[in-house]
C-alpha positions in Angstrom: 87.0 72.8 121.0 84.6 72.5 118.1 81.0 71.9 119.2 78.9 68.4 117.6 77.2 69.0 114.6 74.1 67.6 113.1 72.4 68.3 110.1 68.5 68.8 109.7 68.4 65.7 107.5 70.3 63.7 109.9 68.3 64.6 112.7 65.1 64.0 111.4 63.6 67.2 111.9 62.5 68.4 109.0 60.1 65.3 108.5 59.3 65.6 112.1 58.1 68.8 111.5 56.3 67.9 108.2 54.2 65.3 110.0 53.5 67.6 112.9 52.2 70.3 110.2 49.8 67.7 108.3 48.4 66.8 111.9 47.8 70.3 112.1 46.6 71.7 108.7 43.0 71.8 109.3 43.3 73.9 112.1 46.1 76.3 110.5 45.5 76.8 107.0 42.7 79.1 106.9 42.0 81.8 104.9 43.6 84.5 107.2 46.5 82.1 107.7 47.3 81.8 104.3 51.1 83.2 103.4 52.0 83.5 107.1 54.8 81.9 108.8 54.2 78.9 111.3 57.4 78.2 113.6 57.2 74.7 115.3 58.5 73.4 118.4 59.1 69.6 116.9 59.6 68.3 120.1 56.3 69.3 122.0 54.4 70.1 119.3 54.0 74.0 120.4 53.5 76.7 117.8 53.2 80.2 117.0 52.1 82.0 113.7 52.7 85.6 112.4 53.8 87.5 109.3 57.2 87.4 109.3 58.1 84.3 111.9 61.2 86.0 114.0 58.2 87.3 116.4 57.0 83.0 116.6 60.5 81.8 116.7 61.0 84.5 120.1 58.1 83.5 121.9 58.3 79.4 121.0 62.2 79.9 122.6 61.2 82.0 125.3 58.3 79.0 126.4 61.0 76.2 125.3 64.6 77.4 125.6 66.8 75.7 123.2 64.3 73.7 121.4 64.3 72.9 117.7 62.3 74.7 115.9 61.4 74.6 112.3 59.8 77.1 109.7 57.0 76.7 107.1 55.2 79.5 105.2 51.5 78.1 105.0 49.9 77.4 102.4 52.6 76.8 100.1 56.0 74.5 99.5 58.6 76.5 100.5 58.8 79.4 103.1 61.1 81.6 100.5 62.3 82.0 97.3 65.5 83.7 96.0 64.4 84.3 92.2 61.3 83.9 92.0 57.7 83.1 93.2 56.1 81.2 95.6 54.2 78.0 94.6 51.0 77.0 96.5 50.9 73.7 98.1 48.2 71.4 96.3 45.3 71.5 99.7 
């Protein structure tokens, strides 16, 4: 039996997750913050930061089991790159 699928952009998440991050910006993106990984919990709005964001993503599921979640590196526009740098996201 195949299980339902549903892709990020169907779902909504990712600009769920992109409006909870610009609610909370101010309070992330500080100097020490900057190039670390923030996992969000879209749904309650819970989140962790660290370096690498596996440590985040453990603790967010352990407090919320099966939730969403959804990665962003901050400070800049994507979390990774394949072949290249990083660009910075315009504050």
């Amino acid at each position: 039996m195949a299980l339902p699928t549903t892709s990020i952009v169907e779902s909504g998440l990712g600009d769920r997750a992109q409006q909870l991050y610009a609610r909370l910006r101010e309070a992330v993106e500080t100097e020490g913050n900057i190039g670390k990984f923030i996992v969000l919990d879209v749904e309650s709005g819970d989140y962790e930061i660290d370096d690498q964001g596996i440590e985040s993503s453990r603790r967010l599921q352990a407090r919320h089991p099966g939730a969403p979640l959804y990665a962003l590196r901050i400070g800049y526009k994507t979390a990774v790159s394949f072949c290249g740098g990083l660009e910075r996201a315009n504050a």
